[in-house]
C-alpha positions in Angstrom: 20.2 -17.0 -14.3 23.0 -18.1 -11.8 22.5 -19.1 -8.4 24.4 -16.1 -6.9 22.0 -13.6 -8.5 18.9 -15.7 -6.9 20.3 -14.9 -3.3 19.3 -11.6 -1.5 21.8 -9.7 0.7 20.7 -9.4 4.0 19.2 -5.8 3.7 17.2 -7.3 0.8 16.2 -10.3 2.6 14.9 -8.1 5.5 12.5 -5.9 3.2 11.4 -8.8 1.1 10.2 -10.8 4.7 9.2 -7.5 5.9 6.9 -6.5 2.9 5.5 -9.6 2.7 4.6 -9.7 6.7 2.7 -6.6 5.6 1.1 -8.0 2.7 -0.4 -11.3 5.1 -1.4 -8.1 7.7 -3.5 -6.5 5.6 -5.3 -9.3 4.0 -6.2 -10.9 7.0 -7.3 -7.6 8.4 -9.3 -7.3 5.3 -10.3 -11.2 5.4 -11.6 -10.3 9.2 -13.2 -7.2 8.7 -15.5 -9.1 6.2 -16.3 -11.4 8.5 -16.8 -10.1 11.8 -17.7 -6.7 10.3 -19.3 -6.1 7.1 -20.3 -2.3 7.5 -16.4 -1.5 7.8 -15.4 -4.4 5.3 -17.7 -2.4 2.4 -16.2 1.3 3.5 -12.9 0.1 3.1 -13.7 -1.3 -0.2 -14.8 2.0 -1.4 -13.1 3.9 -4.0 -12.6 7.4 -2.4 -11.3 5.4 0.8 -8.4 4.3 -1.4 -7.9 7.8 -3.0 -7.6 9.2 0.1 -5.7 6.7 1.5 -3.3 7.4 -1.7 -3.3 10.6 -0.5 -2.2 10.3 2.7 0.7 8.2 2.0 2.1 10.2 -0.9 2.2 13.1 0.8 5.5 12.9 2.4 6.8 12.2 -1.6 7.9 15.4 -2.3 10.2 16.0 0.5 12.1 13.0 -1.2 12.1 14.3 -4.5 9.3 12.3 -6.2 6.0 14.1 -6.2 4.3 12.9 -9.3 2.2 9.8 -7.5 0.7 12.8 -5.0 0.3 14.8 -8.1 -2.1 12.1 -9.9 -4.2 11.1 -6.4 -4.1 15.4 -6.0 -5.9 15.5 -9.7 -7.9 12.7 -9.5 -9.3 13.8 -6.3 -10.3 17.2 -7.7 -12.0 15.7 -10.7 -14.5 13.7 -8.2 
């Protein structure tokens, strides 16, 4: 690969430090909640926390043209 392809314009750069600030976020918020509380630690770990937290998220999707991810979490939330 050549060395200019491994450098990120500075947009790039921004999201990539950005995404991984989130990333260290939430595992030390999971990392603490496991610690100092294990009630909340264990509901966040459940599966229909996640699906609705899936849903949530995905729901502003369609008003940018992509509604297929709110579509599957939509379906697999009826089917539970």
């Amino acid at each position: 690969m050549p060395e200019s392809s491994l450098i990120l314009s500075e947009p790039e750069w921004l999201e990539a430090v950005e995404r991984f600030r989130r990333r260290h976020l939430h595992f030390y918020y999971f990392g603490g909640a496991h610690k100092f509380n294990n009630n909340h630690y264990k509901a966040l770990r459940l599966k229909s926390t996640a699906l609705k937290q899936h849903l949530c998220f995905n729901s502003s999707a369609p008003w940018q043209g992509n509604n297929v991810p709110l579509r599957v979490f939509l379906i697999e939330a009826t089917l539970k």
